[in-house]
N, CA, C and O atoms as a GROMACS GRO file, in nm:
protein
  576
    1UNK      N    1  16.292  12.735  10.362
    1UNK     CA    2  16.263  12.593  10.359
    1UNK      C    3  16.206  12.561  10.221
    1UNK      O    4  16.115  12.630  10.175
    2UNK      N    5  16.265  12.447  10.144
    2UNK     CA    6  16.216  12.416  10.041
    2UNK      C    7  16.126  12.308  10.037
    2UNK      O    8  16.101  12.232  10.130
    3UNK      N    9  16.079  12.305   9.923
    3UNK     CA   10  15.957  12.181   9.964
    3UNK      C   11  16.025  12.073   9.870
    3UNK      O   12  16.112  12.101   9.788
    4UNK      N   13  15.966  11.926   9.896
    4UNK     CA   14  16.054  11.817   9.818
    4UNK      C   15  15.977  11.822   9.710
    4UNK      O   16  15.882  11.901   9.704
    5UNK      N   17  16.012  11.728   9.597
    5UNK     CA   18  15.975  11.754   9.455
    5UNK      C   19  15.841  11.651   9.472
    5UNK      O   20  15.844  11.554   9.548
    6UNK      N   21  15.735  11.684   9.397
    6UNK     CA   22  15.617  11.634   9.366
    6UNK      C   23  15.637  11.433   9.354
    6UNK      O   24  15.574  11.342   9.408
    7UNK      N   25  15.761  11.434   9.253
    7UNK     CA   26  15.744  11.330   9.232
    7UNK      C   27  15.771  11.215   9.316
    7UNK      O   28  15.726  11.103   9.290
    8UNK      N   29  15.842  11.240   9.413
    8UNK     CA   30  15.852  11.137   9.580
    8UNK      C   31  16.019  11.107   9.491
    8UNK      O   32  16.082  11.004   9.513
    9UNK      N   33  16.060  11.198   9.410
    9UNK     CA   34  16.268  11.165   9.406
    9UNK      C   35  16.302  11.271   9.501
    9UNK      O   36  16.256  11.385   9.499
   10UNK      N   37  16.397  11.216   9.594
   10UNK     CA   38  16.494  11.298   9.636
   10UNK      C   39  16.548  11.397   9.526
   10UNK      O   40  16.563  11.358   9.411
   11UNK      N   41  16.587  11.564   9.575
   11UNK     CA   42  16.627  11.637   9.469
   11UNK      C   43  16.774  11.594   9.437
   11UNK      O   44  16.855  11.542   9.514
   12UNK      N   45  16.789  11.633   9.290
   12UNK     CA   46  16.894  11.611   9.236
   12UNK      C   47  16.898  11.476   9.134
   12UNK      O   48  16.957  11.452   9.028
   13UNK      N   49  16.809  11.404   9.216
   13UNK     CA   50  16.787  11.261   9.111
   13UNK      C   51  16.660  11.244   9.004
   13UNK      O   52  16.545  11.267   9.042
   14UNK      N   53  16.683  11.210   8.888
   14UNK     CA   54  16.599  11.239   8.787
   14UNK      C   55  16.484  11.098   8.818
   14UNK      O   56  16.495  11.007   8.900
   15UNK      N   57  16.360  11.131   8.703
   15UNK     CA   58  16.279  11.006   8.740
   15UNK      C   59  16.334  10.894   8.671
   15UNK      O   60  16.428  10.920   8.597
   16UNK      N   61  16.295  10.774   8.679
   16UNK     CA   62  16.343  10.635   8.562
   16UNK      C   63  16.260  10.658   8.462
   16UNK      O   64  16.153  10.719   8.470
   17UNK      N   65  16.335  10.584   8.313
   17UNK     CA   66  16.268  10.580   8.197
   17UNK      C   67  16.120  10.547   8.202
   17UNK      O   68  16.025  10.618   8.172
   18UNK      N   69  16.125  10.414   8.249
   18UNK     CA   70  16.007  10.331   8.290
   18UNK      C   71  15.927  10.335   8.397
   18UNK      O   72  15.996  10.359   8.497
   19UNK      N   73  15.792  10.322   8.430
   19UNK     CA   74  15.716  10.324   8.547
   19UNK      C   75  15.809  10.258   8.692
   19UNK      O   76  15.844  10.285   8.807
   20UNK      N   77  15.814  10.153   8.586
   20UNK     CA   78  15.881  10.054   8.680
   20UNK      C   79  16.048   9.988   8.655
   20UNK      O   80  16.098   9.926   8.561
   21UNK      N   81  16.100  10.034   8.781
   21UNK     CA   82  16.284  10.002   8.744
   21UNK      C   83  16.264   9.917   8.664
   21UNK      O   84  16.151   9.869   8.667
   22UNK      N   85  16.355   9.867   8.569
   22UNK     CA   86  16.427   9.786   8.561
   22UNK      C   87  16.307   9.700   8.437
   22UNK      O   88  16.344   9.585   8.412
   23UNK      N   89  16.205   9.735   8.380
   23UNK     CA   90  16.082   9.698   8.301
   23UNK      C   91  16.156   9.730   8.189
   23UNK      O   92  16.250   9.808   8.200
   24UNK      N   93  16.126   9.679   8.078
   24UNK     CA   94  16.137   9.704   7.957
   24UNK      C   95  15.992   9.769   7.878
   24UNK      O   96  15.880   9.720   7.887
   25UNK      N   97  16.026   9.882   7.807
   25UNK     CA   98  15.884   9.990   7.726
   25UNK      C   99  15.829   9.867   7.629
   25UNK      O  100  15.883   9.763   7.589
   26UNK      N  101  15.735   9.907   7.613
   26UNK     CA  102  15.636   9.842   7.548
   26UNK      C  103  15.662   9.800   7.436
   26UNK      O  104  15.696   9.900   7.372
   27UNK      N  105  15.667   9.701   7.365
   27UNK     CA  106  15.719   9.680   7.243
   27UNK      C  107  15.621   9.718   7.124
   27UNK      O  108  15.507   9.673   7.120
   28UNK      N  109  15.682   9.822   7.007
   28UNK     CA  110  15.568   9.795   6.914
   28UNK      C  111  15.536   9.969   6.856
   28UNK      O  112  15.536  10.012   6.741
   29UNK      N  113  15.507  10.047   6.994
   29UNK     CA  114  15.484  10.187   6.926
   29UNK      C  115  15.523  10.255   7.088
   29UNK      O  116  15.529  10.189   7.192
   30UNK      N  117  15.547  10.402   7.074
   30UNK     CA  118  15.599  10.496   7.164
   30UNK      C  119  15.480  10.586   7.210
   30UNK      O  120  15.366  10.599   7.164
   31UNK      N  121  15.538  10.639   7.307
   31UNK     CA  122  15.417  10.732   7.349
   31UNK      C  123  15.350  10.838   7.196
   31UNK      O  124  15.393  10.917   7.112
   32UNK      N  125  15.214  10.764   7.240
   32UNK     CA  126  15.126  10.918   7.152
   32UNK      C  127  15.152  10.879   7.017
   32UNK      O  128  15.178  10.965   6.933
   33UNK      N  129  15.149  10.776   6.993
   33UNK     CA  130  15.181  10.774   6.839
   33UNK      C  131  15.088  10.692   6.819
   33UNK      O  132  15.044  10.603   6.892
   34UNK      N  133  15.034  10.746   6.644
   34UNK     CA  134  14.919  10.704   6.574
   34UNK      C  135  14.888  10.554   6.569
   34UNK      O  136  14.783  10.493   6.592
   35UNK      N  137  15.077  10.489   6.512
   35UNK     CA  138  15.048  10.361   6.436
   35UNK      C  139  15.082  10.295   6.570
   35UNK      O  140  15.166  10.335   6.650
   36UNK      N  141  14.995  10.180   6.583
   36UNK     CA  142  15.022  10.092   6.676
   36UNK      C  143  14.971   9.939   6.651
   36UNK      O  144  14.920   9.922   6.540
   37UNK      N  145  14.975   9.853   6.716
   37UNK     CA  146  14.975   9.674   6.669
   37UNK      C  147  14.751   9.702   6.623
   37UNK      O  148  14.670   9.626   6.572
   38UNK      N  149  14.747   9.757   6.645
   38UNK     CA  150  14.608   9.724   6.632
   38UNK      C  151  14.546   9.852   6.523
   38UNK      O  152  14.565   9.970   6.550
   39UNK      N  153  14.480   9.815   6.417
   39UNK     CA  154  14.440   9.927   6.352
   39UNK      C  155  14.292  10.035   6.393
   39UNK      O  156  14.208  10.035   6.484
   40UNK      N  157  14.311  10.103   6.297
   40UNK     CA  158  14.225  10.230   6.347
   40UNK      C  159  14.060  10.165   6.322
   40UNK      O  160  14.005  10.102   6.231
   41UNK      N  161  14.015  10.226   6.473
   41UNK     CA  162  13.846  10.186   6.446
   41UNK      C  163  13.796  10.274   6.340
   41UNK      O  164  13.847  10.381   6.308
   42UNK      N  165  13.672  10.210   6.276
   42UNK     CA  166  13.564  10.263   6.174
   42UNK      C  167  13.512  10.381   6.212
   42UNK      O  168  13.441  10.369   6.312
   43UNK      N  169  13.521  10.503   6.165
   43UNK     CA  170  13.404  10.597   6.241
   43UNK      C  171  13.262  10.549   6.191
   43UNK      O  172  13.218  10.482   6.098
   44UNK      N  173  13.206  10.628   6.319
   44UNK     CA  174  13.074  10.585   6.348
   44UNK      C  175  13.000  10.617   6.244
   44UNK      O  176  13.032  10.724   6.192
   45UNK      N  177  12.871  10.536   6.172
   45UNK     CA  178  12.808  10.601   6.085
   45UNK      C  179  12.707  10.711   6.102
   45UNK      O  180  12.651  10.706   6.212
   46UNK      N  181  12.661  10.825   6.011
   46UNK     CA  182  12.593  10.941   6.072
   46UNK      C  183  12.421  10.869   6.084
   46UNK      O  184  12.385  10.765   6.028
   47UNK      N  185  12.372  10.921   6.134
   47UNK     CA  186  12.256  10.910   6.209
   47UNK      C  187  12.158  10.891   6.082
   47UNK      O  188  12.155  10.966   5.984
   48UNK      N  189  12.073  10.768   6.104
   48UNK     CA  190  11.970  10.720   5.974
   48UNK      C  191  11.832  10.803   5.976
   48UNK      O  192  11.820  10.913   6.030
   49UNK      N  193  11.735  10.738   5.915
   49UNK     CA  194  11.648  10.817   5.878
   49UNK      C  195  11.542  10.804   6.016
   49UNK      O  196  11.498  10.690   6.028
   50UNK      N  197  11.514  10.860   6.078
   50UNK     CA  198  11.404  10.841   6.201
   50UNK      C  199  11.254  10.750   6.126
   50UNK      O  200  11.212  10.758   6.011
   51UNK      N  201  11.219  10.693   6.205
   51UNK     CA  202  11.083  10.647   6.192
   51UNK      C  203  10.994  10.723   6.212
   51UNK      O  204  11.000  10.803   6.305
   52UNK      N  205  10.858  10.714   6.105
   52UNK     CA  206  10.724  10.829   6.101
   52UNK      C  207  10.676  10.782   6.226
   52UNK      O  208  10.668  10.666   6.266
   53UNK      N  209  10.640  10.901   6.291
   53UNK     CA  210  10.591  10.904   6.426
   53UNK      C  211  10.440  10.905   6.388
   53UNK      O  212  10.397  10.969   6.292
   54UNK      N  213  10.378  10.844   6.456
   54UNK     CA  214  10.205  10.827   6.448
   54UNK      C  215  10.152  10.948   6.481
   54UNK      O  216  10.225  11.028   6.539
   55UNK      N  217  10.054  10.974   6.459
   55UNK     CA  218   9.998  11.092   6.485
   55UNK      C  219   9.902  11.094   6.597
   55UNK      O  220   9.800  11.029   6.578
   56UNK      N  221   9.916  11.170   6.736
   56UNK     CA  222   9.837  11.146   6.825
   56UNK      C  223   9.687  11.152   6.837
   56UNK      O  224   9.633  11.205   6.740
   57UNK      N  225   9.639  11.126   6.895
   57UNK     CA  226   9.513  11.108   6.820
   57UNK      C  227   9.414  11.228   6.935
   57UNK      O  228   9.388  11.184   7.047
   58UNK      N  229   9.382  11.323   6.910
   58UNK     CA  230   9.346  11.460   6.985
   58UNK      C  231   9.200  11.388   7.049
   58UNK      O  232   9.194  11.408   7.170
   59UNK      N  233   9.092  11.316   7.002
   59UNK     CA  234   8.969  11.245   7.048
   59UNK      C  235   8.966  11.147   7.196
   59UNK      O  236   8.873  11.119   7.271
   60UNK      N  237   9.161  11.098   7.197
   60UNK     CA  238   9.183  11.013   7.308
   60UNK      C  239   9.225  11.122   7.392
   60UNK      O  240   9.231  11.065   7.501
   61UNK      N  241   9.254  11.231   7.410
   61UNK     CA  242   9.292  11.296   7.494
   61UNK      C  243   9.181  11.392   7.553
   61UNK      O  244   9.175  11.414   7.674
   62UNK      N  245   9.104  11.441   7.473
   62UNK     CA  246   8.926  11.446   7.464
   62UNK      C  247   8.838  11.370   7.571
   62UNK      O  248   8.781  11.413   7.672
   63UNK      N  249   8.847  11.217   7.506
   63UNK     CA  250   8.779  11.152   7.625
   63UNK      C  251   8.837  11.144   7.757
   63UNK      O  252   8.763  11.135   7.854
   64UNK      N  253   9.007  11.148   7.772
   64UNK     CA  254   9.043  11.157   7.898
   64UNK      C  255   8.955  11.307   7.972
   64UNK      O  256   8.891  11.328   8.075
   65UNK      N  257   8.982  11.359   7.894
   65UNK     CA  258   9.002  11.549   7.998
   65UNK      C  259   8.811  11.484   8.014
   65UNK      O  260   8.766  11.482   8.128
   66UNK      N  261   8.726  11.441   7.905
   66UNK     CA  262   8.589  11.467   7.958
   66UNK      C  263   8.594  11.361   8.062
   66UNK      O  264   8.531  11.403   8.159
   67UNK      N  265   8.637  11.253   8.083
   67UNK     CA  266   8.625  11.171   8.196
   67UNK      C  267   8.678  11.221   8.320
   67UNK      O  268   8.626  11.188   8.426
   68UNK      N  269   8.783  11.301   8.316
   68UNK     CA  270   8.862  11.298   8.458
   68UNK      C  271   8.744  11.434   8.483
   68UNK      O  272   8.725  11.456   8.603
   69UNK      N  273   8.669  11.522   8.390
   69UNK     CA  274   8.603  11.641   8.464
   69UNK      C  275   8.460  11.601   8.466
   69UNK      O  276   8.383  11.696   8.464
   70UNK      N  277   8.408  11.482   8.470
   70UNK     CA  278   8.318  11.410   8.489
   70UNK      C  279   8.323  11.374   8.676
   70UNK      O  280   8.238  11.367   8.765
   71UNK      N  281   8.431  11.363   8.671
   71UNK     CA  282   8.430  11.339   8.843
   71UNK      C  283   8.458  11.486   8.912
   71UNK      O  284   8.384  11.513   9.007
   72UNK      N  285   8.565  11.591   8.869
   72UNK     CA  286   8.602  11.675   8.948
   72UNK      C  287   8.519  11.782   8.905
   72UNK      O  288   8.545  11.888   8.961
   73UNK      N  289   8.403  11.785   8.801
   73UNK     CA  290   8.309  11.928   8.794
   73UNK      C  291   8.163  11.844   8.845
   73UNK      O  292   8.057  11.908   8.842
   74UNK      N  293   8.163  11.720   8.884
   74UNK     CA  294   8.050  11.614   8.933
   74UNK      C  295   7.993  11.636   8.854
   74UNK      O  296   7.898  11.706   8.888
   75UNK      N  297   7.995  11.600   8.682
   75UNK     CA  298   7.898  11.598   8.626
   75UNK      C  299   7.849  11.492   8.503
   75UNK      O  300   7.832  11.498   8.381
   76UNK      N  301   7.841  11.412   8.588
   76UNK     CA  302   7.901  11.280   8.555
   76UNK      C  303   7.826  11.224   8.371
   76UNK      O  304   7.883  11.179   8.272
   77UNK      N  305   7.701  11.252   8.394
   77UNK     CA  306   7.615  11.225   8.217
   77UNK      C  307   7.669  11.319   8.130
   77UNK      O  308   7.714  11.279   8.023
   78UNK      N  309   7.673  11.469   8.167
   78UNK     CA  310   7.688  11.563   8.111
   78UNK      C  311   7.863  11.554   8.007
   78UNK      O  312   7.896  11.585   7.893
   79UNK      N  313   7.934  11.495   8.127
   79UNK     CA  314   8.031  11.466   8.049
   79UNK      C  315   8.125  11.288   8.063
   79UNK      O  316   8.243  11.264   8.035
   80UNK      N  317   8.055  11.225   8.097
   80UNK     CA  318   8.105  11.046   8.085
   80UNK      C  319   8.057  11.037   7.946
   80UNK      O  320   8.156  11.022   7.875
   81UNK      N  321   7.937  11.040   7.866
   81UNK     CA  322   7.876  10.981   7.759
   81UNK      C  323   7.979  11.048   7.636
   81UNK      O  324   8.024  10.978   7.545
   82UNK      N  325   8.007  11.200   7.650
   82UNK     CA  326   8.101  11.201   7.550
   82UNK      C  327   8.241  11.164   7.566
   82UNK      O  328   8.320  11.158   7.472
   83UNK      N  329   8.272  11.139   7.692
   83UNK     CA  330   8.413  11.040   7.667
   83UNK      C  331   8.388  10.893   7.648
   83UNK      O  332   8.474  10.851   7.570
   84UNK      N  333   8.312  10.803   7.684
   84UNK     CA  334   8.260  10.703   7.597
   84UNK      C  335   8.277  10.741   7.457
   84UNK      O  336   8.384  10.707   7.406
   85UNK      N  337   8.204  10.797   7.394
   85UNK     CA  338   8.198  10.790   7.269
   85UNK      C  339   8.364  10.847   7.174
   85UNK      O  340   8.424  10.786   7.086
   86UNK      N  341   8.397  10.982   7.237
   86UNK     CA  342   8.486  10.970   7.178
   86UNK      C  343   8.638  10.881   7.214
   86UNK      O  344   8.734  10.871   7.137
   87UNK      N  345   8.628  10.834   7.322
   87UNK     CA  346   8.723  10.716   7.364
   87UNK      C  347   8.734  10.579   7.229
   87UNK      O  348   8.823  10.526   7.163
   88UNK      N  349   8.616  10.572   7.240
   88UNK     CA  350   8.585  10.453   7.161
   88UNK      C  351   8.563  10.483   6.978
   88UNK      O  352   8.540  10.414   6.878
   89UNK      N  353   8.582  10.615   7.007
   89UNK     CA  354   8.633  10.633   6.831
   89UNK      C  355   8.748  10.667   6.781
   89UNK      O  356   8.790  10.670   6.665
   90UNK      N  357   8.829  10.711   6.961
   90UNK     CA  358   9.000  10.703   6.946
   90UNK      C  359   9.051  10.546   6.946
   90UNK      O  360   9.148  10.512   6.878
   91UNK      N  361   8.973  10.449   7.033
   91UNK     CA  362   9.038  10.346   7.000
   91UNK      C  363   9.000  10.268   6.856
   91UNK      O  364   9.076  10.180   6.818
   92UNK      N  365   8.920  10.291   6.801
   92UNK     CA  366   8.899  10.272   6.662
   92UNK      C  367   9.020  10.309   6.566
   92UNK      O  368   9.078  10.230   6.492
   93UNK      N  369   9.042  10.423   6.579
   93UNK     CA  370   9.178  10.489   6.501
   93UNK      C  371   9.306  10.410   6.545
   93UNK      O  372   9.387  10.372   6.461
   94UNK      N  373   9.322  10.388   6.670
   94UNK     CA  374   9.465  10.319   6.698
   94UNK      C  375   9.453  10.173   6.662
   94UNK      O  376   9.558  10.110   6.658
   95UNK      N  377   9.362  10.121   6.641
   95UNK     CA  378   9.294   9.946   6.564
   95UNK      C  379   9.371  10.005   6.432
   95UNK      O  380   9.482   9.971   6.391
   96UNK      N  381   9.270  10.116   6.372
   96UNK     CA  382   9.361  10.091   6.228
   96UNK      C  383   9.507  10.143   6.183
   96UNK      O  384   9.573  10.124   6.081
   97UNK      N  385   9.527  10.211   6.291
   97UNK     CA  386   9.714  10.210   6.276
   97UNK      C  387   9.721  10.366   6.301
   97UNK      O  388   9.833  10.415   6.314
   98UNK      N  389   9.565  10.478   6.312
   98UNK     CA  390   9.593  10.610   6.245
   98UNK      C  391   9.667  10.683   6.436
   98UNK      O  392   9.702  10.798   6.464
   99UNK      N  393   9.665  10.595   6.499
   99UNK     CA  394   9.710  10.710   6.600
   99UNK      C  395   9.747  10.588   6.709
   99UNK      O  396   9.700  10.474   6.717
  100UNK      N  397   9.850  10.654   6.789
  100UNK     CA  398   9.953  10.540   6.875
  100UNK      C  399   9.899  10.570   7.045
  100UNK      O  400   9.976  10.553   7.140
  101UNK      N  401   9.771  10.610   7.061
  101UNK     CA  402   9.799  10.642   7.201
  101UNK      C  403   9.646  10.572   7.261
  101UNK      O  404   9.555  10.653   7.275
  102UNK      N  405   9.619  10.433   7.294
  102UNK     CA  406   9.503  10.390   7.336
  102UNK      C  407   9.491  10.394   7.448
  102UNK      O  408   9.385  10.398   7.510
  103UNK      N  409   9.640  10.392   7.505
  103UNK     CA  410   9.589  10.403   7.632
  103UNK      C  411   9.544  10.520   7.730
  103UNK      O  412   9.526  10.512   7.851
  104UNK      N  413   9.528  10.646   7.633
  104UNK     CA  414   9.465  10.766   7.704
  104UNK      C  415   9.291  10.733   7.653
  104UNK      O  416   9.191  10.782   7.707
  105UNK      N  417   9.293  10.635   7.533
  105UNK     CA  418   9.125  10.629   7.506
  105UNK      C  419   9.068  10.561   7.623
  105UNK      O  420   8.962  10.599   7.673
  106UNK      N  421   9.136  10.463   7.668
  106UNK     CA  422   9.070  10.315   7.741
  106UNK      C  423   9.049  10.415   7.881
  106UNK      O  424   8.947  10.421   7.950
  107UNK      N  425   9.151  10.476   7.898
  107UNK     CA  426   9.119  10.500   8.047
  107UNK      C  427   9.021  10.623   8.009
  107UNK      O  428   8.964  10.654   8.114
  108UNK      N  429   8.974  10.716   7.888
  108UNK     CA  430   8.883  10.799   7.926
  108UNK      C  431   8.722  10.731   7.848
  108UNK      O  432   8.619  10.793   7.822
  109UNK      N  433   8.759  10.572   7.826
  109UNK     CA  434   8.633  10.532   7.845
  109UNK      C  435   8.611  10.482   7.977
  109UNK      O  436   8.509  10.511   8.039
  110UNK      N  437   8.703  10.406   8.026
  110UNK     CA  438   8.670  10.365   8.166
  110UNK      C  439   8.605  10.464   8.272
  110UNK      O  440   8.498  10.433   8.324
  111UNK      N  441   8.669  10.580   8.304
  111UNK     CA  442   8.645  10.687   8.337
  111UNK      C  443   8.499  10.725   8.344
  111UNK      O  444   8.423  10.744   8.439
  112UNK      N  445   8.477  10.733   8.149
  112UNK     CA  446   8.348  10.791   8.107
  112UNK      C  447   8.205  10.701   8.185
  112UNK      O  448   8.113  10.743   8.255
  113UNK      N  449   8.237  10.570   8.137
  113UNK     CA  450   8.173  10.443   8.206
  113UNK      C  451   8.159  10.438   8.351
  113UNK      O  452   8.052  10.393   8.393
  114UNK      N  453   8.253  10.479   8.441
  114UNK     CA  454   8.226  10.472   8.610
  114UNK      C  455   8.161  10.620   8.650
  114UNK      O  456   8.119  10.638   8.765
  115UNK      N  457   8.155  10.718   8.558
  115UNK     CA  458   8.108  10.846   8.568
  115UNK      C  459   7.970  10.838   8.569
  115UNK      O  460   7.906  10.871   8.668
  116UNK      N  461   7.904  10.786   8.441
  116UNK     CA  462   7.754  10.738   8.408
  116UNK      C  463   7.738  10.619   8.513
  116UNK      O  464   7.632  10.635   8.573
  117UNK      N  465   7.805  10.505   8.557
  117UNK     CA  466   7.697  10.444   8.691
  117UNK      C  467   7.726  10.476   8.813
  117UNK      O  468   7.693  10.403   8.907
  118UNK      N  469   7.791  10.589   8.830
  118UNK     CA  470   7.782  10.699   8.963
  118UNK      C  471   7.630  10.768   8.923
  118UNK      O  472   7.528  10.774   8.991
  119UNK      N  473   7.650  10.799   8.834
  119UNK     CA  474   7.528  10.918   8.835
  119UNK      C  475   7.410  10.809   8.818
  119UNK      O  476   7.317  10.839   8.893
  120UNK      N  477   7.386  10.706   8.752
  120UNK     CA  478   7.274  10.637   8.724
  120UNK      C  479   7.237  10.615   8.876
  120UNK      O  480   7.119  10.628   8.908
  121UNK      N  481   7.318  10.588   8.958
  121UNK     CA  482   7.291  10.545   9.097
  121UNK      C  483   7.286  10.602   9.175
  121UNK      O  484   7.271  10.549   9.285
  122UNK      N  485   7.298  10.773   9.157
  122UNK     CA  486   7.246  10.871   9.198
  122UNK      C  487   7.137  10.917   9.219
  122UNK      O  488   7.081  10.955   9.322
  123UNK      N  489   7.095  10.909   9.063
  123UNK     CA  490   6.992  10.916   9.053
  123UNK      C  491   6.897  10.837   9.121
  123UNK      O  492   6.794  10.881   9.170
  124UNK      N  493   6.936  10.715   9.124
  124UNK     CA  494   6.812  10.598   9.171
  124UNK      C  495   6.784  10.610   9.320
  124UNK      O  496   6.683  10.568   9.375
  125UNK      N  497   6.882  10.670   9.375
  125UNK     CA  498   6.910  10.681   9.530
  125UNK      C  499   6.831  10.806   9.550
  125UNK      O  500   6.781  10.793   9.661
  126UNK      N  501   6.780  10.959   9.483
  126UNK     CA  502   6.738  11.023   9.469
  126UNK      C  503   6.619  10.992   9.429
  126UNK      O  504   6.532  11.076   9.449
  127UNK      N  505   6.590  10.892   9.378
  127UNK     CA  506   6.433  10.898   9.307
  127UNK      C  507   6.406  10.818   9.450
  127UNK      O  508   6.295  10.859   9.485
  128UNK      N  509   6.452  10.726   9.546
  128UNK     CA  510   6.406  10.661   9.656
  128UNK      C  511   6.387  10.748   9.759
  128UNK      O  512   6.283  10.776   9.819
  129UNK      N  513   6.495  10.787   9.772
  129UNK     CA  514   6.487  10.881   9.914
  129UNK      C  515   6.416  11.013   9.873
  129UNK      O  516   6.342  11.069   9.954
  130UNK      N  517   6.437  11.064   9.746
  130UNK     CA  518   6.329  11.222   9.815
  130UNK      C  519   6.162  11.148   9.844
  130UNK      O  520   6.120  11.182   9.954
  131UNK      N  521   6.098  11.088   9.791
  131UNK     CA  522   5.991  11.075   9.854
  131UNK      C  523   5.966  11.010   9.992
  131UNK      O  524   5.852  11.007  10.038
  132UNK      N  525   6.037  10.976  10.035
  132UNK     CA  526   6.076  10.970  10.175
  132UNK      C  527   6.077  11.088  10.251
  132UNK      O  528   5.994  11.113  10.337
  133UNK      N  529   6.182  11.169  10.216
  133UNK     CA  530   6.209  11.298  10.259
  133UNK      C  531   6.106  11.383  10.278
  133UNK      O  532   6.079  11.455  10.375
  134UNK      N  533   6.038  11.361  10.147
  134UNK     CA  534   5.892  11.492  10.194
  134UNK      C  535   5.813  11.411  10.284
  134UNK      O  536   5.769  11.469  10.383
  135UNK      N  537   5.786  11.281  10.268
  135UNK     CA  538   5.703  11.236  10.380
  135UNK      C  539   5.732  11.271  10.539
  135UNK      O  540   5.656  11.324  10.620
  136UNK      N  541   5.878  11.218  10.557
  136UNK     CA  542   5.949  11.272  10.664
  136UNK      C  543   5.876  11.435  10.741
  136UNK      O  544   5.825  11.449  10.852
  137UNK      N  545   5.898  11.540  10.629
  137UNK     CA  546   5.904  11.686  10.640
  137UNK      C  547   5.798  11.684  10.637
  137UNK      O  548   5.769  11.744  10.741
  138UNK      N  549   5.655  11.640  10.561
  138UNK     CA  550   5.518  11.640  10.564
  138UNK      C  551   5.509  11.610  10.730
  138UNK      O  552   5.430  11.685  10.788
  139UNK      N  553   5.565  11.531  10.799
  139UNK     CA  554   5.500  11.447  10.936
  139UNK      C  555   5.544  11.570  11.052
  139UNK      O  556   5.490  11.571  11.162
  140UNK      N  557   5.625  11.649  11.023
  140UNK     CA  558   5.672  11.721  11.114
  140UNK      C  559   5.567  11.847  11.156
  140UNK      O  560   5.588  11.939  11.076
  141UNK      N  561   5.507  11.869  11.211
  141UNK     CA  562   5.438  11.935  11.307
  141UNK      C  563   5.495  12.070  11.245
  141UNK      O  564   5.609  12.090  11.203
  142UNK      N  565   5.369  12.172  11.250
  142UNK     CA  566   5.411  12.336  11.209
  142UNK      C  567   5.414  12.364  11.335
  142UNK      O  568   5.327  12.312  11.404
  143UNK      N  569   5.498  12.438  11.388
  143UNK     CA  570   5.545  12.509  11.470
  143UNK      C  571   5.473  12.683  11.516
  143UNK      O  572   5.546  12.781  11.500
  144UNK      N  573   5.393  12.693  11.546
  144UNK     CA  574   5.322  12.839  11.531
  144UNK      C  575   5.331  12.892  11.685
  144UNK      O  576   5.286  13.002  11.715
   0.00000   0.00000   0.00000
């Protein structure tokens, strides 16, 4: 058993010139050939000079890491006050053009800033309640 030909002709009959009976070819140029009604595109031009990249500014990334371990080592004075400060001397540098990244300063002053009135209010909550506490523990009866 043979199989029929790919192209949907009965065997023995060749294909037509044209896609389509009875069409006339394209006027103008032939298959695969260079010259045709429309001329050759421009090649592309090679690749220009890149723009100077700013220099990141290592103080904004500083105050981030001391702000975010201001909350996750709980130590909030110990390390909020130096991301304040150096936050705010990274955003100084990106004011004058020397470094492109403020928005790692802002958030490790913000950071630095909610770190210090956690702890300020820690503290204050601690300076209220322990003398409470010993009073509390003073009132309690020794046990003998």
């Amino acid at each position: 058993m043979t199989q029929p030909p790919v192209s949907g002709q009965p065997e023995g009959e060749s294909a037509p010139a044209t896609p389509y009976p009875g069409a006339a070819p394209y006027p103008g140029a032939g298959p695969y050939s260079a010259s045709g009604p429309y001329p050759a595109a421009a090649p592309y031009p090679g690749p220009g000079p890149y723009p100077p990249a700013l220099p990141q500014n290592g103080r904004a990334v500083w105050s981030l890491v001391l702000g975010i371990a201001s909350f996750v080592l709980s130590c909030g004075l110990l390390t909020g006050i130096p991301a304040i400060i150096l936050g705010t001397q990274a955003r100084r540098a990106v004011a004058n053009g020397q470094a492109d990244n403020g928005g790692l300063a802002t958030a490790g002053i913000v950071l630095g800033w909610v770190a210090v009135g956690l702890s300020v209010v820690a503290i204050a909550l601690a300076a209220i309640l322990f003398p409470a506490l010993l009073a509390w523990v003073g009132s309690i009866p020794d046990q003998q």
